[in-house]
The first five atom37 places (N, CA, C, CB, O) and aatype in JSON, in Angstrom:
{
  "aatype": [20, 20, 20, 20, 20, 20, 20, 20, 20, 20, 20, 20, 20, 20, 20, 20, 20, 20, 20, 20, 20, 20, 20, 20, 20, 20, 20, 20, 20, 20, 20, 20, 20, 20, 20, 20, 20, 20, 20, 20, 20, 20, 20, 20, 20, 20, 20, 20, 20, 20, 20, 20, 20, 20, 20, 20, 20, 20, 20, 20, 20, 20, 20, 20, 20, 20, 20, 20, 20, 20, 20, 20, 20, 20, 20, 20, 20, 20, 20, 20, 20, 20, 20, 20, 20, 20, 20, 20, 20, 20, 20, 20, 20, 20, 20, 20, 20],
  "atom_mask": [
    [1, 1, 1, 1, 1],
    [1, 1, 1, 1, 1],
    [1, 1, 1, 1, 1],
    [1, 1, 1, 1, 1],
    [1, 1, 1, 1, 1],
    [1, 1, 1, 1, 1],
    [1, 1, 1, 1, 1],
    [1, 1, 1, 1, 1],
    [1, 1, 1, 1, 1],
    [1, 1, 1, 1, 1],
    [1, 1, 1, 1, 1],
    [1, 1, 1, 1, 1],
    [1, 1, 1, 1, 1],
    [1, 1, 1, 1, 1],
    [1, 1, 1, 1, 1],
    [1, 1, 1, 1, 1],
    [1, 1, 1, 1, 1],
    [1, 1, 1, 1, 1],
    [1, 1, 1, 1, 1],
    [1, 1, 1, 1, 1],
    [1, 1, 1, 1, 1],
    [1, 1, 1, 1, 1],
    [1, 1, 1, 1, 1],
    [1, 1, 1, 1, 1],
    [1, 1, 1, 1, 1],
    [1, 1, 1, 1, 1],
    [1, 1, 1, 1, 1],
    [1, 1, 1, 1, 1],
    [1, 1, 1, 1, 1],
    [1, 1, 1, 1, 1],
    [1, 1, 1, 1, 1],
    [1, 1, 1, 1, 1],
    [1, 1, 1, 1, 1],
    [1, 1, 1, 1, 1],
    [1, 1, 1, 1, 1],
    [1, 1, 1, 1, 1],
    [1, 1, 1, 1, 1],
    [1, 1, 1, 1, 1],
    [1, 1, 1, 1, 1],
    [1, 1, 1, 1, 1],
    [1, 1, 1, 1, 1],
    [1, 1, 1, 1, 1],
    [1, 1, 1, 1, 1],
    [1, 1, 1, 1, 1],
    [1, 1, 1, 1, 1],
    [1, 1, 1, 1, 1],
    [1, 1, 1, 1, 1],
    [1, 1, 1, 1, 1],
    [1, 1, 1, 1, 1],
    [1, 1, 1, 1, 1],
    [1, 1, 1, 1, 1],
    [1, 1, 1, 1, 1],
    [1, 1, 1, 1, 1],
    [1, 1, 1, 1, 1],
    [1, 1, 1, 1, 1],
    [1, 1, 1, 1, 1],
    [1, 1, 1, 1, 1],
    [1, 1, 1, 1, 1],
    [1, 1, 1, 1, 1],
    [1, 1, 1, 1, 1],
    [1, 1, 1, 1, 1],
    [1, 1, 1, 1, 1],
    [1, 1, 1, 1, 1],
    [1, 1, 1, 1, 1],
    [1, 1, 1, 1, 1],
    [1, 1, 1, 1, 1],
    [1, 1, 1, 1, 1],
    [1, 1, 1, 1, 1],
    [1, 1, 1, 1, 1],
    [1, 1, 1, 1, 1],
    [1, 1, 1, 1, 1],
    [1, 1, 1, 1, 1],
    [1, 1, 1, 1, 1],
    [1, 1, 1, 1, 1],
    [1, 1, 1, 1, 1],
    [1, 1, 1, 1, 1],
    [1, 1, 1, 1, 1],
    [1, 1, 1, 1, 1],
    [1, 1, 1, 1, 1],
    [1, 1, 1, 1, 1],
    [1, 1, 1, 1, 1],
    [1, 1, 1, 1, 1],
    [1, 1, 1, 1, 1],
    [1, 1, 1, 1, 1],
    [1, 1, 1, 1, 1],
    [1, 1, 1, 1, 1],
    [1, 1, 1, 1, 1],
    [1, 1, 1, 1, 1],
    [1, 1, 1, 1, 1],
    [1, 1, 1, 1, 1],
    [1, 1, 1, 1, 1],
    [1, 1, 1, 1, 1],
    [1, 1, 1, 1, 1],
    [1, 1, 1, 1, 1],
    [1, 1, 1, 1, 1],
    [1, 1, 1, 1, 1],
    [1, 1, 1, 1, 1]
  ],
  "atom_positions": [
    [[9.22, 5.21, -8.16], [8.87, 3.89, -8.66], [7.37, 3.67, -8.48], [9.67, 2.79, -7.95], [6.88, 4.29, -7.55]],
    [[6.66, 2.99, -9.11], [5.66, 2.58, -9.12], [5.5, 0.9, -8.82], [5.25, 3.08, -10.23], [6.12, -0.02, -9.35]],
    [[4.48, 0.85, -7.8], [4.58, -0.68, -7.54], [2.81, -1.08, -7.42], [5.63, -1.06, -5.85], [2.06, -0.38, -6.73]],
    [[2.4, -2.1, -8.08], [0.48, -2.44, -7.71], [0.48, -4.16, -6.83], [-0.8, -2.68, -9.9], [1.39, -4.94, -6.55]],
    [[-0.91, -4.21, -6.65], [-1.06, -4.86, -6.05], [-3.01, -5.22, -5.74], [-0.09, -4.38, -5.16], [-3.85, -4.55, -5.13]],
    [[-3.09, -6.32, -6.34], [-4.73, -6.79, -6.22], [-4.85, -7.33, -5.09], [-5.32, -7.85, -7.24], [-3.99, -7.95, -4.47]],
    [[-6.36, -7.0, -4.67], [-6.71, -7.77, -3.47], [-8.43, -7.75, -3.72], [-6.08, -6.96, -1.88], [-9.11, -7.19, -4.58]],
    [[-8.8, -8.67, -2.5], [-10.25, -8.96, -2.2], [-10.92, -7.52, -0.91], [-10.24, -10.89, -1.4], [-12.05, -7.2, -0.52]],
    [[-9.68, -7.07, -0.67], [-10.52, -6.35, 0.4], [-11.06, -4.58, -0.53], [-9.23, -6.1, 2.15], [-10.68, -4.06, -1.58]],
    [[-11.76, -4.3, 0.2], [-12.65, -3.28, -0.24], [-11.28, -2.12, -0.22], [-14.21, -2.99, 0.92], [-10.23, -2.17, 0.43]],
    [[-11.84, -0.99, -1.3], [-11.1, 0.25, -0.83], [-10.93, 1.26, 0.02], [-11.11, 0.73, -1.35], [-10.1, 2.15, -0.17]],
    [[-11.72, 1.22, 1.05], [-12.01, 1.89, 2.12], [-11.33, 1.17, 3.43], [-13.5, 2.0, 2.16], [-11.16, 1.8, 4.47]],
    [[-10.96, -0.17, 3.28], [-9.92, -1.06, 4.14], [-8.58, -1.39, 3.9], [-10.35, -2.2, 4.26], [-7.73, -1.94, 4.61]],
    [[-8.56, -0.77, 2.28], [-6.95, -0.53, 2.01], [-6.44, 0.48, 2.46], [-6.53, -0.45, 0.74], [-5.49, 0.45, 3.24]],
    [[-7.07, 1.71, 1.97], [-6.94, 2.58, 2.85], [-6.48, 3.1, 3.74], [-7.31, 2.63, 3.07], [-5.47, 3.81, 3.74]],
    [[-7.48, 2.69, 5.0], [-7.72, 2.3, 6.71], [-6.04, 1.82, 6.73], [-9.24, 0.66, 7.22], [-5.23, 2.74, 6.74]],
    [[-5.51, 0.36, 6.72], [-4.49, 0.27, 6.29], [-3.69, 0.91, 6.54], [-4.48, 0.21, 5.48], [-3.17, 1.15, 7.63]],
    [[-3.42, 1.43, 5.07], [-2.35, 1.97, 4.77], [-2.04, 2.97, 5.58], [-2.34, 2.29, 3.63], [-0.83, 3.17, 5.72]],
    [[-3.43, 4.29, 6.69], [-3.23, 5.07, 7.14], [-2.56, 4.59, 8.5], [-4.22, 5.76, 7.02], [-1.63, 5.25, 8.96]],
    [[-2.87, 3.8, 8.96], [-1.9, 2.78, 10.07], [-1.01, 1.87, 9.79], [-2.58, 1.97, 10.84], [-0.47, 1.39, 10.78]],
    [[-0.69, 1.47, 8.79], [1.19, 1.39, 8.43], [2.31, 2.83, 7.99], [1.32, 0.31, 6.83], [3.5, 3.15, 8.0]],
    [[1.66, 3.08, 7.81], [2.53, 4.32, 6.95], [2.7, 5.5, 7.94], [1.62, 4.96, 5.46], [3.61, 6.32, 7.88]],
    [[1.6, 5.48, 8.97], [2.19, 6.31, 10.12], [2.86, 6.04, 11.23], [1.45, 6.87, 10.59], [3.14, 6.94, 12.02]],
    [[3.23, 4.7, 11.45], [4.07, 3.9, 12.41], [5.51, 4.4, 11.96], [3.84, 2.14, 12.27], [6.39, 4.8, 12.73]],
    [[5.64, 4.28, 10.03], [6.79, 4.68, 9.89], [7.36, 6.39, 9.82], [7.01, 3.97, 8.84], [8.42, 6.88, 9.42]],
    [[5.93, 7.08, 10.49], [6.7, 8.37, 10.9], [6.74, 9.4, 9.57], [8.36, 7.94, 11.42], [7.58, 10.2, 9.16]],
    [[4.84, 8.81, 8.88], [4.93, 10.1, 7.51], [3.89, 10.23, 7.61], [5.36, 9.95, 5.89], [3.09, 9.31, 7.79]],
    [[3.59, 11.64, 7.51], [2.43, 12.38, 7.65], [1.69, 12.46, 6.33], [2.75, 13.72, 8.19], [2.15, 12.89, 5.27]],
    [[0.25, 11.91, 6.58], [-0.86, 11.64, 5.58], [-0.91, 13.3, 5.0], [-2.52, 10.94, 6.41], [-0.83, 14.23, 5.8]],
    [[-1.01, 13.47, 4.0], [-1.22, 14.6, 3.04], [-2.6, 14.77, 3.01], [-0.67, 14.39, 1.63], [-3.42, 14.66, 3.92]],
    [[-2.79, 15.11, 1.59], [-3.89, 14.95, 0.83], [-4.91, 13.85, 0.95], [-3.46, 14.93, -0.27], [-4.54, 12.7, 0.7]],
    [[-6.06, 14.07, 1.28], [-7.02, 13.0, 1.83], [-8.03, 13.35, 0.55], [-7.71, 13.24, 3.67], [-8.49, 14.45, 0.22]],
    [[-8.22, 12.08, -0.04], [-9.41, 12.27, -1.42], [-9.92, 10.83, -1.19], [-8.68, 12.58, -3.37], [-9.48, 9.84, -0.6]],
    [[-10.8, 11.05, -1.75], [-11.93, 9.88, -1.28], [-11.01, 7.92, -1.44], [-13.72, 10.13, -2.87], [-10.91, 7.03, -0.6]],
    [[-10.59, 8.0, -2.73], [-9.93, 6.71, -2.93], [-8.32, 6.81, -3.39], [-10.79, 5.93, -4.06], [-7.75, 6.1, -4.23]],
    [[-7.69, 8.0, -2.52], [-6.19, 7.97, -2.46], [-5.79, 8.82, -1.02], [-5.51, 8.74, -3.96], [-6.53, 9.29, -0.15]],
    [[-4.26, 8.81, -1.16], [-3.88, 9.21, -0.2], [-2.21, 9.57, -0.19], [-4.39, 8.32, 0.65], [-1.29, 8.75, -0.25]],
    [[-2.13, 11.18, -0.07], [-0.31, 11.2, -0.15], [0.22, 11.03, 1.29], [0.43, 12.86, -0.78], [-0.28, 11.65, 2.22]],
    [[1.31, 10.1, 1.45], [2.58, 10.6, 2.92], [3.73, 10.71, 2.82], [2.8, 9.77, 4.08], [4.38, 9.78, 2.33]],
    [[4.19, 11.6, 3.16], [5.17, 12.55, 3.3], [6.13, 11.9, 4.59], [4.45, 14.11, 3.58], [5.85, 11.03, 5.41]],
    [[7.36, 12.72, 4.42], [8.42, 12.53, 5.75], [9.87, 12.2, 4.89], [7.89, 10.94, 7.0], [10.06, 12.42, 3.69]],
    [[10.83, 11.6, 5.87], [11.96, 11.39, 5.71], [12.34, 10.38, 4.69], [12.36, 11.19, 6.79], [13.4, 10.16, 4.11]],
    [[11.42, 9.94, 4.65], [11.62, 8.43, 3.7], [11.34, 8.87, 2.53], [10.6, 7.04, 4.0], [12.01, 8.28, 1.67]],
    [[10.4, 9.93, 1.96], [10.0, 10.21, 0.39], [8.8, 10.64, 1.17], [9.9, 8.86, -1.01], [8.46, 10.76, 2.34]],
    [[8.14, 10.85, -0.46], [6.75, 10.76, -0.86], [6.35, 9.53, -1.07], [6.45, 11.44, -1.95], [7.21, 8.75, -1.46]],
    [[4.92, 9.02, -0.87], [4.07, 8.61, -1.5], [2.57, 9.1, -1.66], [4.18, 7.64, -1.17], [1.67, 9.67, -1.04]],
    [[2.86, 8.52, -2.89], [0.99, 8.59, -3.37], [0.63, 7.21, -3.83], [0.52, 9.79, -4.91], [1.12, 6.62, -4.79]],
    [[-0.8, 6.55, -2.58], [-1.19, 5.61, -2.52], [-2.55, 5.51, -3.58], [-1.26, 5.41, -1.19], [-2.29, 6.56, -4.18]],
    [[-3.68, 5.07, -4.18], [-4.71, 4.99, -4.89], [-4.88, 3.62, -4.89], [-4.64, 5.62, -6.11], [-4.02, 2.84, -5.28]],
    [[-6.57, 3.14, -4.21], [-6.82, 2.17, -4.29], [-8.31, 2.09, -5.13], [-6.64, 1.71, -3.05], [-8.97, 3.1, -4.88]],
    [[-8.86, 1.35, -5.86], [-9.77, 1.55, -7.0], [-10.5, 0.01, -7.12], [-8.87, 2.09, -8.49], [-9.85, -1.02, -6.91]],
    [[-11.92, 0.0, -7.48], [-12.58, -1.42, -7.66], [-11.75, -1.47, -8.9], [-14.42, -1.65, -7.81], [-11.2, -0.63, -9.61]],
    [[-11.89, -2.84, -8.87], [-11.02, -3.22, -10.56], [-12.17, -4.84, -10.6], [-8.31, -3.71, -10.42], [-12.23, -5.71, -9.73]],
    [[-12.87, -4.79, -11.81], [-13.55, -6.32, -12.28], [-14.72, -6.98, -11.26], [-12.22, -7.57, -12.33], [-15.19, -8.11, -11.12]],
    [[-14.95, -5.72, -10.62], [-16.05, -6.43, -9.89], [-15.66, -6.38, -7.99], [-16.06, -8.25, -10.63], [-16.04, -5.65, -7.07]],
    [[-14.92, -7.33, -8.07], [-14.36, -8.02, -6.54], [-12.94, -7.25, -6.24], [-14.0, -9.98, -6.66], [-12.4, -6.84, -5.21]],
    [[-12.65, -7.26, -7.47], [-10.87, -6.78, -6.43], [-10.54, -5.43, -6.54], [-9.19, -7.53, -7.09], [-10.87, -4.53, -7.31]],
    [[-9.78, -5.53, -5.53], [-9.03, -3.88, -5.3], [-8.02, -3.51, -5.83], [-8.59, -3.52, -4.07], [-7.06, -3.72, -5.09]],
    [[-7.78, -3.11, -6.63], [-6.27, -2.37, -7.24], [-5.63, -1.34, -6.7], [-6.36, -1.81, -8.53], [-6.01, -0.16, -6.72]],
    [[-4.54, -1.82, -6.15], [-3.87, -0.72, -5.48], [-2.35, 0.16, -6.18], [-3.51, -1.44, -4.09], [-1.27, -0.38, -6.46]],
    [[-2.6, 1.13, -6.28], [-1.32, 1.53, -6.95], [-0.52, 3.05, -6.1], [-1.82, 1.88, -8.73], [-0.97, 4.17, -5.82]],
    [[1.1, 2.25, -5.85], [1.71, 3.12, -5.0], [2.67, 3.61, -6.01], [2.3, 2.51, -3.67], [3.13, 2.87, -6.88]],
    [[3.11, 5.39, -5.87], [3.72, 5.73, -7.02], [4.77, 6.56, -5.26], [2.58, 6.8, -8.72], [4.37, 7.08, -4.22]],
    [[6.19, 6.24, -5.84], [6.77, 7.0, -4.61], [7.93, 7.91, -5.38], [7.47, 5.86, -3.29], [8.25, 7.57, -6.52]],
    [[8.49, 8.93, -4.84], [9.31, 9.5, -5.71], [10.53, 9.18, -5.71], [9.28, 10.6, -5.65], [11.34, 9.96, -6.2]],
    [[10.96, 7.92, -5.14], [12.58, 7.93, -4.82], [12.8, 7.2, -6.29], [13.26, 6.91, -3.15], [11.93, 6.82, -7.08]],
    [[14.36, 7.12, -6.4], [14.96, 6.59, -7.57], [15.51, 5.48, -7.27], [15.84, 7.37, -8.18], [16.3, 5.39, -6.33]],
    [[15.13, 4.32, -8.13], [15.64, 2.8, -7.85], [14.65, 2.24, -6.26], [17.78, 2.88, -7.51], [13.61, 2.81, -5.93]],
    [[15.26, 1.05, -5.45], [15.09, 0.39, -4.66], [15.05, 0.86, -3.34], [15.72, -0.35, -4.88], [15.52, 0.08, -2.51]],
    [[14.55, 2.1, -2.87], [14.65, 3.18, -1.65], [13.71, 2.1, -0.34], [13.62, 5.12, -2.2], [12.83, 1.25, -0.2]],
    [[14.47, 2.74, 0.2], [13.54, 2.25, 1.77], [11.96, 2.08, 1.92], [13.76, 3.43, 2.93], [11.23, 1.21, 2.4]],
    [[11.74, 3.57, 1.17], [10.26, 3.79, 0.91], [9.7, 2.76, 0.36], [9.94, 4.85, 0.09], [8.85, 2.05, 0.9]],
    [[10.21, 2.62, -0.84], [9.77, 0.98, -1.74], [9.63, 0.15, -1.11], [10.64, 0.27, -2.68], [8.66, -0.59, -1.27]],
    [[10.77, -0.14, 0.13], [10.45, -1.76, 0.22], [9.74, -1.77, 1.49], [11.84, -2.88, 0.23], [9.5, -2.92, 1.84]],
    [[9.43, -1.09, 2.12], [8.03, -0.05, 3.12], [6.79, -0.53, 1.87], [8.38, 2.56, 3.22], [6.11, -1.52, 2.19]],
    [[6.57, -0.09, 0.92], [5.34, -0.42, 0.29], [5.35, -1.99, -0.28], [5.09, 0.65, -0.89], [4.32, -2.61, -0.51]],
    [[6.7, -2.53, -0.47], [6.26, -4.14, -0.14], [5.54, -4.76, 0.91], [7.27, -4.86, -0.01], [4.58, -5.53, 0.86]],
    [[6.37, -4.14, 2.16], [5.61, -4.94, 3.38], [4.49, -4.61, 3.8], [6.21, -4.96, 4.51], [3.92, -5.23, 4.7]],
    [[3.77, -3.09, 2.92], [2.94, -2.84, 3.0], [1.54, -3.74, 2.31], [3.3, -1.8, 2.79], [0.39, -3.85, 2.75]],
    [[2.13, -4.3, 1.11], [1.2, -5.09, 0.2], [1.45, -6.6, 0.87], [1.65, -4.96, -1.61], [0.57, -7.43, 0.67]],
    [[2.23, -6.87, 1.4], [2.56, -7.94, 2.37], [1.16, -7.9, 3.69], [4.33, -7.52, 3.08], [0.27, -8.74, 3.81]],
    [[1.34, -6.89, 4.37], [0.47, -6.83, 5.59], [-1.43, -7.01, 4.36], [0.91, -4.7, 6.8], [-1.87, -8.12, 4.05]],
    [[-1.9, -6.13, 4.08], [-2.88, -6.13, 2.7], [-2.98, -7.8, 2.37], [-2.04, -5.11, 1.13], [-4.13, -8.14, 2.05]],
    [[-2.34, -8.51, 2.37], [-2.41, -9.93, 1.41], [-2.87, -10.99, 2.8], [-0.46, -10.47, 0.45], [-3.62, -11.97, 2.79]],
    [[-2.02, -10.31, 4.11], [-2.43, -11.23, 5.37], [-3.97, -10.83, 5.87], [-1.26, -10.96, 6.73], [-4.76, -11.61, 6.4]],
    [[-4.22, -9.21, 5.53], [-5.74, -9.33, 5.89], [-6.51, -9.8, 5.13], [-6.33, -8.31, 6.15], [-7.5, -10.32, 5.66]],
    [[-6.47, -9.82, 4.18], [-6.99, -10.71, 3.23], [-7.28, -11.96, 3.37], [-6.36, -10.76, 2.38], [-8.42, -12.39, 3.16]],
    [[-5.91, -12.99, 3.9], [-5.97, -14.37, 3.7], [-5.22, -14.66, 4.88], [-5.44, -14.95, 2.34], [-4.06, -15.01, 4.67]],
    [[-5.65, -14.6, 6.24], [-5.11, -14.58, 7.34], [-4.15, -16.17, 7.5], [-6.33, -14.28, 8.39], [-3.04, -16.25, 8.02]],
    [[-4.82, -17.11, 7.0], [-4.49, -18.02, 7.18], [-3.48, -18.36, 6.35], [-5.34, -18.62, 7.24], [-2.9, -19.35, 6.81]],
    [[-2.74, -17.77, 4.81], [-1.78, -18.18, 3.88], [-0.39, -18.1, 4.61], [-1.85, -17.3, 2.59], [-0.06, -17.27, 5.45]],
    [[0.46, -19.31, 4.02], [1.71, -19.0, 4.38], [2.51, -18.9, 3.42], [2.17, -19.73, 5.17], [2.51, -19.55, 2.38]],
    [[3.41, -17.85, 3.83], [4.49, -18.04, 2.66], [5.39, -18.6, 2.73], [5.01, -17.17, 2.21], [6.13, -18.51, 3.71]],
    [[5.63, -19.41, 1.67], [6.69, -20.09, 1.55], [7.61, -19.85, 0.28], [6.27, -21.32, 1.64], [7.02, -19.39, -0.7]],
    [[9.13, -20.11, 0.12], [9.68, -20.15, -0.18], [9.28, -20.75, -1.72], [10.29, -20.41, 0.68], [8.53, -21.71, -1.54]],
    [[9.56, -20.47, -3.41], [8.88, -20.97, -4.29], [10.16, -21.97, -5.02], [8.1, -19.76, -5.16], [9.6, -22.78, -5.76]],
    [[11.3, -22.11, -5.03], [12.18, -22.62, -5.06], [12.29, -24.41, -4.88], [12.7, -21.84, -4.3], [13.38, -24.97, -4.94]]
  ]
}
């Protein structure tokens, strides 16, 4: 599945990031290229890529290999979840209902 995600922070702090969420959950960083990053393990693959997009924001795009709604996936929600709090430390979420 493929999942994106804009932000204000730089690509070198998405990154950073991602290399300390994604190894808590016990997957070993791959391939290290300047503005991506594969991890590996029990959960799947991913391949992370974060890119300037319009100036200010960061475009992040996670491509993972599982099929449908996998663990991995919803690992790269809370991943764009944690990403949105460094960003905007102070937002809360609320319920839109």
């Amino acid at each position: 599945m493929r999942h994106f995600h804009r932000t204000h922070i730089p690509p070198a702090d998405v990154l950073a990031l991602a290399d300390e969420f994604f190894a808590a959950l016990d997957l070993t960083r791959g391939a290290v290229q300047e503005r991506a990053r594969t991890y590996t393990g029990a959960l799947g693959t991913l391949t992370l890529k974060a890119r300037a997009e319009g100036g200010h924001y960061t475009f992040i795009e996670a491509e993972t290999d599982q099929p449908g709604e996998s663990r991995l996936d919803r690992n790269v929600k809370r991943y764009f979840v944690k990403v949105h709090r460094a960003a905007d430390p102070t937002h809360r979420l609320e319920a839109a209902y």
